[in-house]
KELUMLUM-944329 format. One record per residue: residue number from 1; chain; x, y, z of N, C-alpha, C, O in turn. Coordinates in steps of 0.001 Angstrom, whole numbers, padded with zeros to 6 digits. Example, Ala and Ser with C-alpha at 12.3 -4.5 7.8 and 13.67 -1.06 7.14 Angstrom:
! residues 2
@k=1; c=A; n.u=013190; n.v=-005690; n.w=007800; ca.u=012300; ca.v=-004500; ca.w=007800; c.u=013200; c.v=-003300; c.w=007800; o.u=014236; o.v=-003319; o.w=008465
@k=2; c=A; n.u=012850; n.v=-002250; n.w=007080; ca.u=013670; ca.v=-001060; ca.w=007140; c.u=012900; c.v=000030; c.w=007870; o.u=013409; o.v=001138; o.w=008039
This chain:
! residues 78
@k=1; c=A; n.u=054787; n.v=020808; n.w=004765; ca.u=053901; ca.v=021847; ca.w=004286; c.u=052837; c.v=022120; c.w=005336; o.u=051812; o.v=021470; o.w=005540
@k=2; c=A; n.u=053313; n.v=023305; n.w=006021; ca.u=052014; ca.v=023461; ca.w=007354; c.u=051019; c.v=024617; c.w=006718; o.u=051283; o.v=025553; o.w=005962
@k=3; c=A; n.u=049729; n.v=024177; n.w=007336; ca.u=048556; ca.v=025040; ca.w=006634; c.u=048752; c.v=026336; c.w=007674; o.u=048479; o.v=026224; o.w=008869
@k=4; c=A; n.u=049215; n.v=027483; n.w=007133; ca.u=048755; ca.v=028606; ca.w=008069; c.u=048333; c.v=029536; c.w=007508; o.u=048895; o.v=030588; o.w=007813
@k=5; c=A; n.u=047016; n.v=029651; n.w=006297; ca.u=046200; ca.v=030317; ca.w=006103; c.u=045245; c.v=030179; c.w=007015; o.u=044781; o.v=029174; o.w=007553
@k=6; c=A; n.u=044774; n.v=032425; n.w=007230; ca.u=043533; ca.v=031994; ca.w=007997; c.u=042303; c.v=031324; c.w=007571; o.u=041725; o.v=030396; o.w=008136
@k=7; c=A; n.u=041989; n.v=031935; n.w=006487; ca.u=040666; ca.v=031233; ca.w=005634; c.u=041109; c.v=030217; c.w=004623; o.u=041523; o.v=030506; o.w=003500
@k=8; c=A; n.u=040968; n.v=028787; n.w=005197; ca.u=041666; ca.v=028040; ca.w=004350; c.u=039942; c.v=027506; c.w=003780; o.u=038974; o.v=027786; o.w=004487
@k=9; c=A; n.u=039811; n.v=026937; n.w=002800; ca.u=038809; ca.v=026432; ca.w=001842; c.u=038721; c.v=025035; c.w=002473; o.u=039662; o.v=024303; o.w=002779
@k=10; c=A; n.u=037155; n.v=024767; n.w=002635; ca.u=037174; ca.v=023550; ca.w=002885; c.u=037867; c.v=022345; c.w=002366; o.u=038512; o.v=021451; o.w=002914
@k=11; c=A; n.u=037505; n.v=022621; n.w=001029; ca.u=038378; ca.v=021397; ca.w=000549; c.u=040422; c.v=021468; c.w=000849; o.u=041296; o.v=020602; o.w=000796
@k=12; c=A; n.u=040431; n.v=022563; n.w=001073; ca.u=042898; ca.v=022866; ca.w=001058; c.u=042525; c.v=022221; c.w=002467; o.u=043311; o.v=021354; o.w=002850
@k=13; c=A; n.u=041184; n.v=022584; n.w=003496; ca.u=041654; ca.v=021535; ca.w=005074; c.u=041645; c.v=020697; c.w=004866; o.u=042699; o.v=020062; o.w=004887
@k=14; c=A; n.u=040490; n.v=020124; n.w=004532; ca.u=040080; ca.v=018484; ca.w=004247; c.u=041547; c.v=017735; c.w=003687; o.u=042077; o.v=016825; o.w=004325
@k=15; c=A; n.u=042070; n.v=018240; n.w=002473; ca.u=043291; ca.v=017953; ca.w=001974; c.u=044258; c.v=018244; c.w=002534; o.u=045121; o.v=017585; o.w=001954
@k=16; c=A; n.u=044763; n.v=018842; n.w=003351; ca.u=046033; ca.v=019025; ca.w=004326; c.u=045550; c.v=017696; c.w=005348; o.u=046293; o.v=016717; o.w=005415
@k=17; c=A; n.u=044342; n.v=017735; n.w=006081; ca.u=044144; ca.v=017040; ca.w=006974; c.u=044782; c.v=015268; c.w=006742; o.u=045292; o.v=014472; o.w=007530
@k=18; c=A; n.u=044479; n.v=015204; n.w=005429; ca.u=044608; ca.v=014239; ca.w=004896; c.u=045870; c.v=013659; c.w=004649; o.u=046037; o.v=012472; o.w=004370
@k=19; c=A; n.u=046805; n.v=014557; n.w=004761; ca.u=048156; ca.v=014960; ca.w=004504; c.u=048873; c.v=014389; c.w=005883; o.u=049753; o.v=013532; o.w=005805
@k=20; c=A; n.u=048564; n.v=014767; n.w=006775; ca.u=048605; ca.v=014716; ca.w=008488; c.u=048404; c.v=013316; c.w=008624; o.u=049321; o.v=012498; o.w=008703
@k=21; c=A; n.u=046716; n.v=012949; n.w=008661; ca.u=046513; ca.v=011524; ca.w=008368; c.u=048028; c.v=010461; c.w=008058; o.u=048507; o.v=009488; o.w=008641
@k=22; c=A; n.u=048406; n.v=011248; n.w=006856; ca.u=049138; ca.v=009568; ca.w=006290; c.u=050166; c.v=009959; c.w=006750; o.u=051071; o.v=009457; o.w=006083
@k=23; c=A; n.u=050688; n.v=010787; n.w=007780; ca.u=052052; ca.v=011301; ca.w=007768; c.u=052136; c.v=010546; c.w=008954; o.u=053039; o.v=009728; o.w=009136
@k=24; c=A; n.u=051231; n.v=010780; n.w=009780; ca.u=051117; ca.v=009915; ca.w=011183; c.u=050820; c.v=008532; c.w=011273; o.u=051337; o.v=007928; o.w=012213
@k=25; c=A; n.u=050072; n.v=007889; n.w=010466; ca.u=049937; ca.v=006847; ca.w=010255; c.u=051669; c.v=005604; c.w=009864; o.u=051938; o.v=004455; o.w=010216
@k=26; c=A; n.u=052477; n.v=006715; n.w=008950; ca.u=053373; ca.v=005410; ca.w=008485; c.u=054243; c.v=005512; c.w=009508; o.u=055283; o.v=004876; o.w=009329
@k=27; c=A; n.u=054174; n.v=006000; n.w=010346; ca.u=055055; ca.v=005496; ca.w=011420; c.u=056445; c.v=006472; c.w=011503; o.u=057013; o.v=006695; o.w=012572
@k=28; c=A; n.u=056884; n.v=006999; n.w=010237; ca.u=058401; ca.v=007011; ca.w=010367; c.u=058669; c.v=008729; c.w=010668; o.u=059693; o.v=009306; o.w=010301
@k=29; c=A; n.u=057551; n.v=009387; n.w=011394; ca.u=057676; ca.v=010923; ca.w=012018; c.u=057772; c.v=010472; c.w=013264; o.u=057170; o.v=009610; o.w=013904
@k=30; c=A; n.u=058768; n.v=011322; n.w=013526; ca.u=059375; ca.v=011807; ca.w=015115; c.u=058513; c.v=012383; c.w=015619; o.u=057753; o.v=013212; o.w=015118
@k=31; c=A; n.u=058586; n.v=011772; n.w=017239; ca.u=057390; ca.v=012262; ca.w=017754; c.u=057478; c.v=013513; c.w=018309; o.u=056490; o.v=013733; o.w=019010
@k=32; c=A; n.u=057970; n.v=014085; n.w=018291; ca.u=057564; ca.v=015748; ca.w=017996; c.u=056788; c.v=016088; c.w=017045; o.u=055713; o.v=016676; o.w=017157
@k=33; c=A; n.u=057342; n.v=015705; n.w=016018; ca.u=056735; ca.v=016136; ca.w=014686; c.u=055523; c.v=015447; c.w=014298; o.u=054895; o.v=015701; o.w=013271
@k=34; c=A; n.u=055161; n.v=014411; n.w=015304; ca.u=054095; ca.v=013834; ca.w=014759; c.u=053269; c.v=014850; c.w=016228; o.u=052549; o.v=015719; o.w=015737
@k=35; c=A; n.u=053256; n.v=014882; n.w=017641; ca.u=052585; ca.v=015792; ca.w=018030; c.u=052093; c.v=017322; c.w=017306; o.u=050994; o.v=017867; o.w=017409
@k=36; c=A; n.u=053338; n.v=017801; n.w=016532; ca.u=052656; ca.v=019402; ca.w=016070; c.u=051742; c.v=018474; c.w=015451; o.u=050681; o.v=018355; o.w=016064
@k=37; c=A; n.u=051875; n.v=017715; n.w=014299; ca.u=051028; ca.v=017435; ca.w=012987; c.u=049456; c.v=017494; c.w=013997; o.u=048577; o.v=018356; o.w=014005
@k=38; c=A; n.u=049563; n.v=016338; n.w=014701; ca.u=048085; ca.v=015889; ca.w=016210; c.u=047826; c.v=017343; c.w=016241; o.u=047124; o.v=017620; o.w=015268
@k=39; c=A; n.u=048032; n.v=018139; n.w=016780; ca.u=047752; ca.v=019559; ca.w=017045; c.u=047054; c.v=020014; c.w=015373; o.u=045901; o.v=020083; o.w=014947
@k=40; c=A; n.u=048417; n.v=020260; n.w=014757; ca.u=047347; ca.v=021301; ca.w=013409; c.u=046272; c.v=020124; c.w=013023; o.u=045203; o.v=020559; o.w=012593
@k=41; c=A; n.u=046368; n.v=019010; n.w=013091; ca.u=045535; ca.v=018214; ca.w=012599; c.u=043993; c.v=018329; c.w=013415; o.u=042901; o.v=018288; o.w=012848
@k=42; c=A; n.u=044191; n.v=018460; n.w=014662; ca.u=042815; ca.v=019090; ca.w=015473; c.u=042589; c.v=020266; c.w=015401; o.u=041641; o.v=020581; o.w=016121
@k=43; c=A; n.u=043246; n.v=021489; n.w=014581; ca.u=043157; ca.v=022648; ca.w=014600; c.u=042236; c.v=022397; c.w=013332; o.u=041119; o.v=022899; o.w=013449
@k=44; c=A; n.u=042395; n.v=021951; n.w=012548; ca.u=041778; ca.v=021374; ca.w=011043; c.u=040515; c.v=020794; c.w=011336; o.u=039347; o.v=021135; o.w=011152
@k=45; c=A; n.u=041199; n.v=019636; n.w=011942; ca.u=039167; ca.v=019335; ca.w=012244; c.u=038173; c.v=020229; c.w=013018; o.u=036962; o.v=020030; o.w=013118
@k=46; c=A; n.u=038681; n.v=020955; n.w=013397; ca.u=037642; ca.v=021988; ca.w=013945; c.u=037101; c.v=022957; c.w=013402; o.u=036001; o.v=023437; o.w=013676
@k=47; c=A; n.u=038148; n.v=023427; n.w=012285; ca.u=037825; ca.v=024694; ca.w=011502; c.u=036539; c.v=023970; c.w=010142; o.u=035427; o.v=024350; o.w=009777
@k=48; c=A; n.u=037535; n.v=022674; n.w=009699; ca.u=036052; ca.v=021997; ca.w=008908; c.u=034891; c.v=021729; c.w=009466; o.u=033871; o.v=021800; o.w=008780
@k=49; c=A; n.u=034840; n.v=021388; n.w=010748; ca.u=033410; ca.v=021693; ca.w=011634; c.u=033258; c.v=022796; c.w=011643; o.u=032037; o.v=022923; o.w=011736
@k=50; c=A; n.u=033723; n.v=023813; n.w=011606; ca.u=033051; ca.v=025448; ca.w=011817; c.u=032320; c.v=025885; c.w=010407; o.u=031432; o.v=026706; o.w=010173
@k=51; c=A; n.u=033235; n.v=024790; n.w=009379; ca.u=033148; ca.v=025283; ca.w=008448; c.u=031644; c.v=024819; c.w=007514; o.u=031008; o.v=025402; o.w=006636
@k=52; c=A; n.u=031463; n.v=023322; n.w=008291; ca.u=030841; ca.v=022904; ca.w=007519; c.u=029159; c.v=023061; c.w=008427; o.u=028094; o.v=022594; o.w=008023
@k=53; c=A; n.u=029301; n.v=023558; n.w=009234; ca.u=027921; ca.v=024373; ca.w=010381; c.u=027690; c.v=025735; c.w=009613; o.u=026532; o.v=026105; o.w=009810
@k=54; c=A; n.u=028292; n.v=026482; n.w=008923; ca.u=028029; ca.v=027286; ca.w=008445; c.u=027701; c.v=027061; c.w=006941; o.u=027112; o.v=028031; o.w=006463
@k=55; c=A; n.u=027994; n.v=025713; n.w=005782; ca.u=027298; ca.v=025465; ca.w=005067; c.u=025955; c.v=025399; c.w=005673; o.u=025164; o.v=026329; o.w=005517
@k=56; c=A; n.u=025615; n.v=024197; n.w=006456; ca.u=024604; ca.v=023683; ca.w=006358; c.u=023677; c.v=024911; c.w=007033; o.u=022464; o.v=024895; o.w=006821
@k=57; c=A; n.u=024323; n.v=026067; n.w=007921; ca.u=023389; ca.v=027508; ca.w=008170; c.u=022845; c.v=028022; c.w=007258; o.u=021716; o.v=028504; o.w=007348
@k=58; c=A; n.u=023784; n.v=028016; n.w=005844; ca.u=023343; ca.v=028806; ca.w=005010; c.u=021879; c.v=028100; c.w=003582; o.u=020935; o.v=028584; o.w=002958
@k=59; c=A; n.u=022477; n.v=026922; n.w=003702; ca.u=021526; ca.v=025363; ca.w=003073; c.u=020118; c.v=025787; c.w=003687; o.u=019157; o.v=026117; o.w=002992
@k=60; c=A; n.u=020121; n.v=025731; n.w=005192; ca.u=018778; ca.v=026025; ca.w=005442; c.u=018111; c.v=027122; c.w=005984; o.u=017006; o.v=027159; o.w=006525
@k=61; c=A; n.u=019003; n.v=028105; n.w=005750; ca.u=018055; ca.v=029864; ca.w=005117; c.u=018182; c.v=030158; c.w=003904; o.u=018075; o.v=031339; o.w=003574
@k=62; c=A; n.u=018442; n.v=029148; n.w=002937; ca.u=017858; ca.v=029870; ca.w=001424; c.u=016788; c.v=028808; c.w=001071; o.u=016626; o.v=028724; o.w=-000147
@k=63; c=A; n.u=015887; n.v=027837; n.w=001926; ca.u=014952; ca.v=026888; ca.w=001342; c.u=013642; c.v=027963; c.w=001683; o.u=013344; o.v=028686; o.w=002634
@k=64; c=A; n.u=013195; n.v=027719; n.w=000683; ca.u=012085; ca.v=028803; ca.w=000843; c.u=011011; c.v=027971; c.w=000786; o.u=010926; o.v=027046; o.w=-000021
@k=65; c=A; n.u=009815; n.v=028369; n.w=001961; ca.u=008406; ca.v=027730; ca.w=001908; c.u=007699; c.v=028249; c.w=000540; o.u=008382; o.v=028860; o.w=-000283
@k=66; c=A; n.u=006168; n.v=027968; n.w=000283; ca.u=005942; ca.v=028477; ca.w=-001112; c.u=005001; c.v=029970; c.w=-000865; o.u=004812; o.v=030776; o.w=-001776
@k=67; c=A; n.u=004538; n.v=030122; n.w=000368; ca.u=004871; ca.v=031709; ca.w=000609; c.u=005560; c.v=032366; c.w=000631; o.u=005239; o.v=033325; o.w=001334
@k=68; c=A; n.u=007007; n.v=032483; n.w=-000035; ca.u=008195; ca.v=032716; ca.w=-000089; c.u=008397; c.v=033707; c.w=001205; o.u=008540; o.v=034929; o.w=001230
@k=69; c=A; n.u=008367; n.v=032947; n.w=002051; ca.u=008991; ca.v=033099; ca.w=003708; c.u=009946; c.v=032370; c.w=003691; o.u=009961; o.v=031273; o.w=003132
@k=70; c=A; n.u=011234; n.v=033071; n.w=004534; ca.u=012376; ca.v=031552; ca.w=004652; c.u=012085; c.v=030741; c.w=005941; o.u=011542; o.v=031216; o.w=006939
@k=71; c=A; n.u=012459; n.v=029614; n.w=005821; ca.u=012331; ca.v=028418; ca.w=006800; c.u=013527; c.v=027610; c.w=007003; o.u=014339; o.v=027214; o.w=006168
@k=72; c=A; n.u=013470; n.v=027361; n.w=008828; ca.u=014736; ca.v=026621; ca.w=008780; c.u=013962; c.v=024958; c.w=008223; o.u=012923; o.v=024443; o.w=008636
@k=73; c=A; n.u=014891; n.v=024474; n.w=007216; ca.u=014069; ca.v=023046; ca.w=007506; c.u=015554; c.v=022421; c.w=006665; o.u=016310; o.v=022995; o.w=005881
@k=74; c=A; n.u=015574; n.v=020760; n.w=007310; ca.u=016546; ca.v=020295; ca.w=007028; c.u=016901; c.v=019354; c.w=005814; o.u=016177; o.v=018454; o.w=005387
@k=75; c=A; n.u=018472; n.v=019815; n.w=005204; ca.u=018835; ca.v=019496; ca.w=004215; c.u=018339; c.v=018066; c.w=003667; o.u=018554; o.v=017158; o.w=004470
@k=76; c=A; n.u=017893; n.v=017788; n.w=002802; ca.u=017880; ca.v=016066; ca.w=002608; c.u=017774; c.v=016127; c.w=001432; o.u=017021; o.v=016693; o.w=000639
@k=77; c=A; n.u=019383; n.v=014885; n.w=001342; ca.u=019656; ca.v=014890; ca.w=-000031; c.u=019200; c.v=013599; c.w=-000918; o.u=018893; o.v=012549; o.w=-000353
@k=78; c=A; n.u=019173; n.v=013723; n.w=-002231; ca.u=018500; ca.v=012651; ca.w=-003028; c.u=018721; c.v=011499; c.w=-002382; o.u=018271; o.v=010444; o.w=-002828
């Protein structure tokens, strides 16, 4: 099952990625098939980094100071 949506949802990468992970791990893919997987599997981690720089863009332009000016200021969670 290869991911070739363009806009895949963080969570369908994260979960394909994951997919890749154990596929490569048990050993029993041909190494061809375990190179494409290496490939979409870095194609994946990159897009969840793109993906997840643009959460945290958007996290810190909707925190509003109490002059309701926006501010970049950083996420921190409970």
């Amino acid at each position: 099952m290869k991911a070739k949506k363009k806009n895949l949802k963080f969570e369908e990468a994260l979960s394909r990625l994951s997919e890749i992970v154990e596929a490569v791990e048990d050993g029993d893919t041909a190494s061809e098939d375990a190179i494409a997987l290496y490939k979409e599997g870095l194609k994946l981690s990159e897009d969840c980094g793109e993906i997840l720089s643009r959460f945290e863009e958007e996290v810190l332009s909707l925190q509003k100071k109490a002059d309701e000016t926006f501010s970049l200021l950083p996420f921190e969670p409970n």
